[in-house]
C-alpha positions in Angstrom: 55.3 35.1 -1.6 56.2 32.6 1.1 56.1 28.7 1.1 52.8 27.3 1.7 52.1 23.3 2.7 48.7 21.8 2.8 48.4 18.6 4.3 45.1 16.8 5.2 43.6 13.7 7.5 40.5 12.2 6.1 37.4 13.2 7.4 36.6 10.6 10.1 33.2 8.8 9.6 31.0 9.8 13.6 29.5 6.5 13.9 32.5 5.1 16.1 35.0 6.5 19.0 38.1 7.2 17.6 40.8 4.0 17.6 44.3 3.7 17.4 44.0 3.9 13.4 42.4 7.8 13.5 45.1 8.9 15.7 47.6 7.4 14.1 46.6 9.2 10.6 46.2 12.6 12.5 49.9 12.6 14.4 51.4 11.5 11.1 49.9 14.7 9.5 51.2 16.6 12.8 54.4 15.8 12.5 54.4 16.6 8.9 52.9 20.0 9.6 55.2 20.9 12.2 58.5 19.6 10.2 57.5 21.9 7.6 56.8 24.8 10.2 60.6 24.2 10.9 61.4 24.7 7.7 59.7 28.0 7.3 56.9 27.3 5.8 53.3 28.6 6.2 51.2 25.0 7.0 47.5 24.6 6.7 46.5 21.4 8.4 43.2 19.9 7.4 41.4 17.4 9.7 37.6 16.7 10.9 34.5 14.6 10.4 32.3 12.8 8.1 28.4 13.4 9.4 26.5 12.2 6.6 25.5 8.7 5.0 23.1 5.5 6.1 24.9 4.2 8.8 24.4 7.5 10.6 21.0 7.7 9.7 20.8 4.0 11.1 22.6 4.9 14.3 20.7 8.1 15.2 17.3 5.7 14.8 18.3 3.5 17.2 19.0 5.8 19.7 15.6 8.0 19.0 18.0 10.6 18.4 18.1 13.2 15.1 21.8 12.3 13.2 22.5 16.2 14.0 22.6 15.3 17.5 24.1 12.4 17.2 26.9 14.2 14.7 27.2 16.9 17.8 27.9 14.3 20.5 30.5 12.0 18.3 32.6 15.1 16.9 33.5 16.0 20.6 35.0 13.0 20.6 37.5 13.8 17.6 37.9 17.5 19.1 39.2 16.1 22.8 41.4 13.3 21.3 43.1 15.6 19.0 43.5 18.3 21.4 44.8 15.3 24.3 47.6 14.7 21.5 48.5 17.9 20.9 47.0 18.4 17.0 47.9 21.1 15.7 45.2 21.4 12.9 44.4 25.0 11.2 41.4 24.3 10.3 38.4 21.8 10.7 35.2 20.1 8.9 32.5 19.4 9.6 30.1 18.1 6.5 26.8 19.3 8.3 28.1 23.1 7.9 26.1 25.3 5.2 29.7 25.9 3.7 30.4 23.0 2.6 26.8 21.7 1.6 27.3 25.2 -1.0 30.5 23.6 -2.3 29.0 20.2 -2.6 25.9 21.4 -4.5 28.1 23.7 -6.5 30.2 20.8 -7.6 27.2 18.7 -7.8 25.8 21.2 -10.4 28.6 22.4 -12.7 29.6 18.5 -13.3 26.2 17.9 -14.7 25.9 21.3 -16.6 29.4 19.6 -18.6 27.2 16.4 -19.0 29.2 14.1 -16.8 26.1 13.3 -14.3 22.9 11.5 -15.6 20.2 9.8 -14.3 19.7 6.1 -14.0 18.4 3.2 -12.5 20.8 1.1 -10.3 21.1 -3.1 -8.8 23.5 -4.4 -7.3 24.6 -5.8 -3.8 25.2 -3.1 -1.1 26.9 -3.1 2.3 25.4 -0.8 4.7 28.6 -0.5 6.8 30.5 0.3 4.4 28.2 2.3 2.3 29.1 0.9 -0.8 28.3 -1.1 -3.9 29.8 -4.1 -5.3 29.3 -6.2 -8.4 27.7 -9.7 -8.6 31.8 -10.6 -9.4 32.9 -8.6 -6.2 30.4 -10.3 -3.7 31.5 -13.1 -1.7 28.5 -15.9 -1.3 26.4 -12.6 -0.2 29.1 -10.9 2.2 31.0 -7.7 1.7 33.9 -8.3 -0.1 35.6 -5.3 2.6 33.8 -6.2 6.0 32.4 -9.9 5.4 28.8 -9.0 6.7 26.0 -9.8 4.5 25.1 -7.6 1.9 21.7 -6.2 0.5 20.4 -6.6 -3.0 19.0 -3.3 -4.1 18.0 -1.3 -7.3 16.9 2.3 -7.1 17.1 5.0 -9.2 20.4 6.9 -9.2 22.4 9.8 -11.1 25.5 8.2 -12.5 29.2 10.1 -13.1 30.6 9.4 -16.2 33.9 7.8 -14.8 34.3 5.7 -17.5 35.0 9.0 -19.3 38.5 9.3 -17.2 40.1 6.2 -17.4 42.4 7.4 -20.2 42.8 10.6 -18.8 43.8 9.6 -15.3 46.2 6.4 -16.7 48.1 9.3 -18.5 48.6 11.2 -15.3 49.2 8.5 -13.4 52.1 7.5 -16.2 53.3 10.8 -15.9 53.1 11.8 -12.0 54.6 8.1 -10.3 54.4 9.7 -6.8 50.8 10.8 -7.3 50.2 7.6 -5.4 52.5 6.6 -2.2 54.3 4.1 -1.2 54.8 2.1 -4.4 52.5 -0.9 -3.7 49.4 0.8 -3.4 51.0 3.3 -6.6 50.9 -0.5 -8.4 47.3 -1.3 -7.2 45.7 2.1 -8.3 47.2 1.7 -11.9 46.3 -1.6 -12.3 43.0 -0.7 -11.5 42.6 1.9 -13.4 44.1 -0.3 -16.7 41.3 -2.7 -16.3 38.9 0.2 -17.4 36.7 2.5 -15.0 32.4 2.1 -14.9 30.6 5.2 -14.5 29.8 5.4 -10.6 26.2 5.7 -8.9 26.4 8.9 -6.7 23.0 9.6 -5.5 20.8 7.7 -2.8 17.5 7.5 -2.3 16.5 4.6 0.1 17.8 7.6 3.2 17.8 10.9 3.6 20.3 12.1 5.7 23.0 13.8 3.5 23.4 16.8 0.8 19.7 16.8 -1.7 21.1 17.2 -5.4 20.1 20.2 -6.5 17.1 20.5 -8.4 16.1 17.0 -7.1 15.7 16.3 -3.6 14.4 13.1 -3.6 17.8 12.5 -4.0 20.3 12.5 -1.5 24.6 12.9 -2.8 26.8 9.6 -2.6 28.4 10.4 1.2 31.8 10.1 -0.3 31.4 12.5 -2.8 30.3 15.3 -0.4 33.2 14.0 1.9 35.9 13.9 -0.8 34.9 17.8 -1.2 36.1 18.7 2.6 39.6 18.8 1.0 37.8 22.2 -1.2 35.5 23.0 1.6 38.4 23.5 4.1 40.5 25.7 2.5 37.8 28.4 1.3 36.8 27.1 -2.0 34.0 29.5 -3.3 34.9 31.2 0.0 38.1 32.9 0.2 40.1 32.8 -3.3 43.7 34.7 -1.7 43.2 31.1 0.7 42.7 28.5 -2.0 45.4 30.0 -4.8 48.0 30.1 -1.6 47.5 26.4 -1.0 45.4 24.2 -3.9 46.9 21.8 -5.0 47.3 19.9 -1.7 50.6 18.8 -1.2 49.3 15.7 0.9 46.1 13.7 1.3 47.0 11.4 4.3 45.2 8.3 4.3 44.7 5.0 5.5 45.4 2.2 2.6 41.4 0.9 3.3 40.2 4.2 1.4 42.8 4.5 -1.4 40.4 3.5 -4.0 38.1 7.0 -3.3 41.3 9.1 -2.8 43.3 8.2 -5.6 40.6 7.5 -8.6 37.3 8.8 -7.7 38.9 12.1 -6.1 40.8 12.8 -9.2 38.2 11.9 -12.0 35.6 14.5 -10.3 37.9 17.1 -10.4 39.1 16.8 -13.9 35.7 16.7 -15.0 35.2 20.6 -13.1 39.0 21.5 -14.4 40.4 21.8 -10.7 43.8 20.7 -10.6 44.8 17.7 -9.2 46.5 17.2 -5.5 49.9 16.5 -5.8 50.2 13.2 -3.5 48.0 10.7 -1.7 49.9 8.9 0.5 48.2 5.4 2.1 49.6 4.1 5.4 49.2 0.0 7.0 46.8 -0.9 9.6 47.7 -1.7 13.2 46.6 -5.3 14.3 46.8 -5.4 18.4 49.1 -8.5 19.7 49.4 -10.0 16.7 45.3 -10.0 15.7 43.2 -7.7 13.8 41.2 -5.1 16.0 37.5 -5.7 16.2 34.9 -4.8 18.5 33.7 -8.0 18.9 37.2 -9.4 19.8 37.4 -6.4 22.9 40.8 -5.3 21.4 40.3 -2.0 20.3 43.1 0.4 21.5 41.4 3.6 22.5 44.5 6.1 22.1 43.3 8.4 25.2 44.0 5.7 27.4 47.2 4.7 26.1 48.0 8.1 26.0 47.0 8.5 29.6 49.0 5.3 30.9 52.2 6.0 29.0 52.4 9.7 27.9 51.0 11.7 25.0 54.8 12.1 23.2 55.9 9.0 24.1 52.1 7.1 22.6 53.4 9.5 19.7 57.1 8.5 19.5 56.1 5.0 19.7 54.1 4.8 16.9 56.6 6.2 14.3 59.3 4.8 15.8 58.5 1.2 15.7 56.9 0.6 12.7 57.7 1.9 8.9 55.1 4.6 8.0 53.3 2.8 5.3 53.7 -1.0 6.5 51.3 -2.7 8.9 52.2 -2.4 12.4 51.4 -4.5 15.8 50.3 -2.9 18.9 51.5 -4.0 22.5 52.0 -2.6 25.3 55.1 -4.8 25.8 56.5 -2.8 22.8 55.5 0.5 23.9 57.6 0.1 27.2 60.0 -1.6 25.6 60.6 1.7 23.4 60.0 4.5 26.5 62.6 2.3 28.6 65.5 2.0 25.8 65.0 4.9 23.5 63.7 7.5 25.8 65.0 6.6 28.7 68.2 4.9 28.9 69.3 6.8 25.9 68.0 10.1 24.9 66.5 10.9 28.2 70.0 10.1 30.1 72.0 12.2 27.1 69.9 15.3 28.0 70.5 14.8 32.0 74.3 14.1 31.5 74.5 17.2 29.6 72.7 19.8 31.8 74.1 17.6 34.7 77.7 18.7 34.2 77.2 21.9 32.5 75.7 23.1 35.8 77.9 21.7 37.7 81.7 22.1 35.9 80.6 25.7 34.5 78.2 26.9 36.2 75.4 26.3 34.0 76.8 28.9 31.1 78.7 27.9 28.7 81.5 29.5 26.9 82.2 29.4 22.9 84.1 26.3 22.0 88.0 26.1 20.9 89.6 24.7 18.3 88.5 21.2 17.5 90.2 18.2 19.5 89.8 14.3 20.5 86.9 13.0 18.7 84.9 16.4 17.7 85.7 16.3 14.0 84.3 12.6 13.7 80.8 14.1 15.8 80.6 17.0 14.0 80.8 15.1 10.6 78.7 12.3 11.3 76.1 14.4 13.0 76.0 17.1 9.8 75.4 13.6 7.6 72.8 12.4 9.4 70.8 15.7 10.0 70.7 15.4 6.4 69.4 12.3 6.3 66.7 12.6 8.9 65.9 15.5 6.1 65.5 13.6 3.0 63.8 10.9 4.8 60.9 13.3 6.3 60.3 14.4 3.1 58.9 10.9 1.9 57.0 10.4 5.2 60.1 7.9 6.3 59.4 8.8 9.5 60.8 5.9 11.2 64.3 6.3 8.9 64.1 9.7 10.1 63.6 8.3 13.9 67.0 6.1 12.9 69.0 8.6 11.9 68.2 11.2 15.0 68.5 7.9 17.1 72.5 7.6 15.8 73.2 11.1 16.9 72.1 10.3 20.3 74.4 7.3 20.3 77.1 9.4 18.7 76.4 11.8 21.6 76.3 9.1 24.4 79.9 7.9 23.1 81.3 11.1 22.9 80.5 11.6 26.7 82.5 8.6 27.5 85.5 8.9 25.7 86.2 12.6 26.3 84.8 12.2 30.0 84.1 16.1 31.1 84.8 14.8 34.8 88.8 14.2 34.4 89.0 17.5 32.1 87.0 19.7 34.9 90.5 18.6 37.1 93.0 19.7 34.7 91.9 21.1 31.0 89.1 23.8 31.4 89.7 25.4 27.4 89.1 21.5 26.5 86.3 21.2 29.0 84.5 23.8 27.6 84.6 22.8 23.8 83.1 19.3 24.8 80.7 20.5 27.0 79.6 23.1 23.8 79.8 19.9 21.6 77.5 18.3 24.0 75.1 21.0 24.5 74.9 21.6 20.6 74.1 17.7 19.7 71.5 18.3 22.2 69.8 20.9 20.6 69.6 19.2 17.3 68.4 15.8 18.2 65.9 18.0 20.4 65.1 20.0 17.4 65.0 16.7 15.0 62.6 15.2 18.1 60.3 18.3 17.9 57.9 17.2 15.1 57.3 13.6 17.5 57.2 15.0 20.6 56.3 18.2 20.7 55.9 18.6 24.5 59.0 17.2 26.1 61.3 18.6 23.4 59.8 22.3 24.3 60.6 21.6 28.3 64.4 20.3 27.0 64.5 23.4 24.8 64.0 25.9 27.5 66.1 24.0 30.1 69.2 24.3 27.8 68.9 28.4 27.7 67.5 28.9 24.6 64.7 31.7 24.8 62.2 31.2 22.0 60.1 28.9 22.2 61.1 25.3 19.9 57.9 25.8 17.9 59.5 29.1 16.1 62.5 27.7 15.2 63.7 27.8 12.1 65.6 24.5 10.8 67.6 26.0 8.1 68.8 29.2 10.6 69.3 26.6 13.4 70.5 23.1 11.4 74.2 23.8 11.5 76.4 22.6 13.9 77.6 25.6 15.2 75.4 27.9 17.1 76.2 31.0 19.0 76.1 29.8 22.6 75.9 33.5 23.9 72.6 34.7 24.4 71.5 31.6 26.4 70.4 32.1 29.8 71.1 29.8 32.1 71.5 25.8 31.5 69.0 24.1 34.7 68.9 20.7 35.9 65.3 18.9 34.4 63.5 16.4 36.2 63.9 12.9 34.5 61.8 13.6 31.1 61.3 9.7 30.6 60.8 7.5 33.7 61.1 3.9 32.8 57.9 1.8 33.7 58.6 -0.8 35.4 57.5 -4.2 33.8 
């Protein structure tokens, strides 16, 4: 029985290209998944798109199209981006598949058999955009409390879910399970919520028609976010493939922005312990990105579209940037001042530079093989050391999504790295100490591998081109962090070190 990880995106909602927020979700849960590939475990990596709901209904009118079409256009925009940045997703959903309408009907069903769904009449003020329903106490002067557009007064008749039913049940868990809700604040905000006492929630329509019928009703179409909350079931075989589902439900990670928190961290939970499934273990909520200081908006003609910042500075480097800057879980600014600002220093000047340096004069002082080192001298214990401490660091801080800690710590080594070049100077020891020469240049070629291993999750592309330029034969994606952490590796099944091209070129301003 191996280790199995299961980490998902949310489903992303087809009525809009994909922004800087989608991609930023979807490379967080990329780097998670390939950290924990590292580490030996087998990952499933959840990702793909919401179909359903009004505002696609709305959409599709306008263009004279059917939402199916529309839905088959839109989600080739989520597949290109995600293939652009190098997503490594294992699987993918789509809501409009007969699979997961079987799920959603399933669920649908089996709560109401239990007596948790009934059927009701419904008024109060909606908000089309945001497909959802807010109390004469939530509305602002008749605007959406979320999006500020003006909302609708309607009353229809609706089947209900007892939520009210869970708000005892889910305060326990939450009392018990503090990390059920990441990072802290929005932990805070959940429970408070929760303490002031759940309503039972409305989670049928019938003013459209373009969703999952309920079952036995179909005049009736199912609330879009409880069909899209089931993805998470739909995606890993539930009712499907049982050997799937026991090796990875629970989720270890729903990844999400802080906007949908509410859905993920009470609705989510209170529908499956009415049908007995057990809970995920973690929703984590990141910030938002505001552009140059100011919210993005369509109307202000700021929206980052990430294929063109990918384009114009590089997919690993668009990917380092955004992990490195800003901590995961905080609200971060976008500029492209900051983005160059980060290739020039981190990438180039300082990582980019170690890793020439270092193939540099192992090709040219020993031929571009390298020999196992001697006993330690000069400044190697204080490397090895500090470098050991910090790989564990950048370990404990992955964990709990510190990415940009993480980023910090592998970011030392490199400066550790950078130092240790200049004080033991290879040059002056090629004259007249080659047993030293060739311990440093081992030392060298060794910190190298782990910042380049420690860099892999981030940039998956440039660490795989430094990997095989320093000799090592399997590709980076196979290692195995545990069999390759330690600071001493054997150096003699490498083929040949080679020269690399300049990985980073700085952009000039």
């Amino acid at each position: 029985m191996g280790k199995h990880y299961y980490i998902t995106t949310p489903i992303y909602y087809i009525n809009d290209v994909p922004h800087i927020g989608h991609a930023y979700t979807t490379i967080a849960a990329d780097i998670m998944a390939r950290y924990k590939r590292l580490q030996g475990y087998e990952v499933f990596f959840l990702t793909g798109v919401d179909e359903h709901g009004q505002k696609a209904e709305k959409t599709a009118a306008e263009r004279q199209i059917h939402p199916k079409d529309l839905a088959d256009t839109m989600v080739q925009t989520f597949t290109d981006l995600w293939q652009m940045l190098n997503i490594s997703n294992t699987g993918f959903v789509r809501t409009t598949e007969e699979r997961h309408k079987r799920v959603v009907q399933y669920f649908f069903q089996k709560i109401q058999e239990k007596g948790d769904i009934y059927l009701g009449e419904y008024e109060d003020w909606y908000c089309v955009p945001c497909e959802s329903y807010f109390t004469e106490l939530q509305q602002q002067e008749g605007k959406c409390p979320d999006c500020g557009r003006l909302l609708e007064r309607l009353k229809e008749e609706t089947y209900f879910f007892r939520m009210s039913k869970y708000t005892e049940p889910l305060l326990r868990y939450l009392e018990e399970h503090k990390d059920f809700v990441l990072p802290e604040v929005r932990y805070n905000e959940v429970y408070s919520f929760v303490k002031g006492g759940l309503r039972d929630l409305s989670i049928s329509r019938t003013s459209f028609s373009w969703g999952v019928p309920v079952p036995g009703n179909p005049r009736h179409v199912i609330y879009v976010w409880f069909d899209a909350l089931l993805n998470y079931l739909t995606g890993i075989g539930y009712l499907e493939n049982d050997q799937l589902m026991a090796d990875f439900w629970p989720c270890d990670t729903h990844l999400i922005g802080k906007d949908i928190l509410r859905f993920h961290a009470v609705y989510w939970p209170s529908f499956l312990m009415s049908l007995g499934v057990e809970l995920p273990k973690r929703v984590f909520a990141h910030g938002w990105w505001t552009v140059d200081g100011q919210k993005m908006s369509k109307s202000l003609g700021n929206v980052v579209s990430p294929s063109e910042i990918a384009s114009a500075y590089g997919v690993d480097q668009f990917r380092f940037f955004l992990f490195r800057e800003v901590p995961f879980g905080l609200d971060g600014d976008f500029s492209r001042e900051a983005i160059v600002h980060r290739i020039n220093g981190d990438l180039a000047n300082d990582f980019g530079n170690l890793v020439s340096r270092s193939v540099t004069m192992i090709k040219k002082f020993s031929n571009g093989m390298l020999e196992q080192p001697g006993g330690p001298g000069g400044t190697d214990e204080h490397l090895i050391g500090r470098t050991v401490g910090l790989v564990a660091e950048y370990g404990k801080e992955m964990e709990s999504f510190g990415f940009h800690k993480a980023l910090a710590s592998t970011f030392d080594i490199v400066s550790l790295l950078n130092k240790y070049v200049d004080t033991e100077a290879p040059w002056k020891l090629a004259k007249d100490n080659r047993a030293r020469l060739q311990t440093v240049l081992y030392n060298l070629w060794n910190g190298v591998r782990i910042a380049t291993l420690l860099l892999h999750p981030f940039m998956p592309q440039k660490t795989d081109q430094i990997w095989k330029a320093i000799g090592i034969g399997t590709p980076i994606g196979t290692a195995s962090q545990d069999r390759e952490r330690g600071f001493y590796y054997d150096a003699q099944g490498l083929s040949s070190i080679e020269n690399i091209p300049p990985l980073f070129p700085r952009i000039e301003k």
